[in-house]
C-alpha positions in Angstrom: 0.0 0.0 0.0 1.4 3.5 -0.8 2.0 6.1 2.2 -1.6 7.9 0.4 -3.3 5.0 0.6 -2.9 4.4 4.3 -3.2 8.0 5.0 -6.8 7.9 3.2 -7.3 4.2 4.7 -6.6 5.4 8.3 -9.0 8.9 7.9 -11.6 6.4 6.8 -11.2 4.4 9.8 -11.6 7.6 12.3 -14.4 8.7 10.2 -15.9 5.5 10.7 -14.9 3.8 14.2 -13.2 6.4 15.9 -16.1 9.5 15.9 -13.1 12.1 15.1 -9.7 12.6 15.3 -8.0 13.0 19.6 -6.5 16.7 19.6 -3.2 17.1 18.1 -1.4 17.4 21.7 -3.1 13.9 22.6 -1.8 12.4 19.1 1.6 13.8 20.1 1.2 12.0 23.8 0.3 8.8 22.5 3.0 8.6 19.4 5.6 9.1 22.2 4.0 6.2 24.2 3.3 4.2 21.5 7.4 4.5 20.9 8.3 3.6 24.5 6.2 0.7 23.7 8.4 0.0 20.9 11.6 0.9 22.7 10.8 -1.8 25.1 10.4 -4.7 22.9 13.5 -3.4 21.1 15.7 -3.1 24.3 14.2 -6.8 25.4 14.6 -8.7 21.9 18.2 -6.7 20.6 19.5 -5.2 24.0 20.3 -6.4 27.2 17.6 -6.5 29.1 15.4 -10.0 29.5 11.5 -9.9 28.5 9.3 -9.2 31.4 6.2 -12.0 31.8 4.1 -9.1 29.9 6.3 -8.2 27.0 6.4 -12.1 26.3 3.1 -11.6 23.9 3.9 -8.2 22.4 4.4 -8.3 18.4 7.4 -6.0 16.9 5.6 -5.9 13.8 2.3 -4.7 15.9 4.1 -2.3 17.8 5.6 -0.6 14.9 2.2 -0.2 13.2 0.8 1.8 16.1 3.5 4.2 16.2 2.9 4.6 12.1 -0.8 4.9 12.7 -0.3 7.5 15.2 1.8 9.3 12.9 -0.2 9.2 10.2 -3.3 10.5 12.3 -0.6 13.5 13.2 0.2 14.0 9.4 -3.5 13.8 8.2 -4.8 16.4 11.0 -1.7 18.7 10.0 -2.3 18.3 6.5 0.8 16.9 5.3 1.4 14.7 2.5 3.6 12.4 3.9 4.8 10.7 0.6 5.6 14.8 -0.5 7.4 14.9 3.2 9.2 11.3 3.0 10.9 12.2 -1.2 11.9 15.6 0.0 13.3 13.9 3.2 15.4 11.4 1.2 16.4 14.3 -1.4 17.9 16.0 1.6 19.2 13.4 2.9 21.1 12.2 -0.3 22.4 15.7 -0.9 23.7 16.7 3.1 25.1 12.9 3.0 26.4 11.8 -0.2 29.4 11.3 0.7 29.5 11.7 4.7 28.5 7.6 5.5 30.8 6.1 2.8 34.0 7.9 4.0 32.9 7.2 7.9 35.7 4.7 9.2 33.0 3.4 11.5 31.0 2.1 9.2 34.0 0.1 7.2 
């Protein structure tokens, strides 16, 4: 599905199920949770620390979709095109680092 497509799919969804959109502050609350929620499986399945009894369940795939859903709720009640913002993202980033990561030692 293209970045419009889920942007359309998940405003049809709020229209539909969700009455209207939380306030743009609330989005902003809940992305951030939504990524410690992610953070924590990360930490537990690539870092150090050992899964809790109640992060046993939790799906990586699942928590990543709730932190894009929240974003897209963000982008759709600012009005951004986030397939616009993500090509104009990657333009910048291809022009500030063209060279930057393949001269980086660290990365070699």
């Amino acid at each position: 599905m293209k970045i419009s497509e889920a942007q359309k799919k998940v405003d049809e969804w709020i229209k539909t199920y969700g009455v209207r959109y939380f306030s743009e502050l609330t989005n902003m609350a809940i992305l951030t949770e939504e990524v410690g929620e992610l953070a924590r499986i990360m930490a537990r399945k690539y870092g150090d620390q050992s899964f809790k009894k109640t992060d046993m369940d939790k799906d990586l795939g699942d928590e990543m979709a709730d932190v894009l859903w929240v974003l897209i709720c963000l982008a759709n009640q600012t009005g951004i095109d986030l397939e616009e913002a993500l090509d104009k993202n990657i333009q910048k980033k291809t022009q500030r680092d063209e060279t930057r990561h393949l001269n980086n030692e660290k990365l070699k």
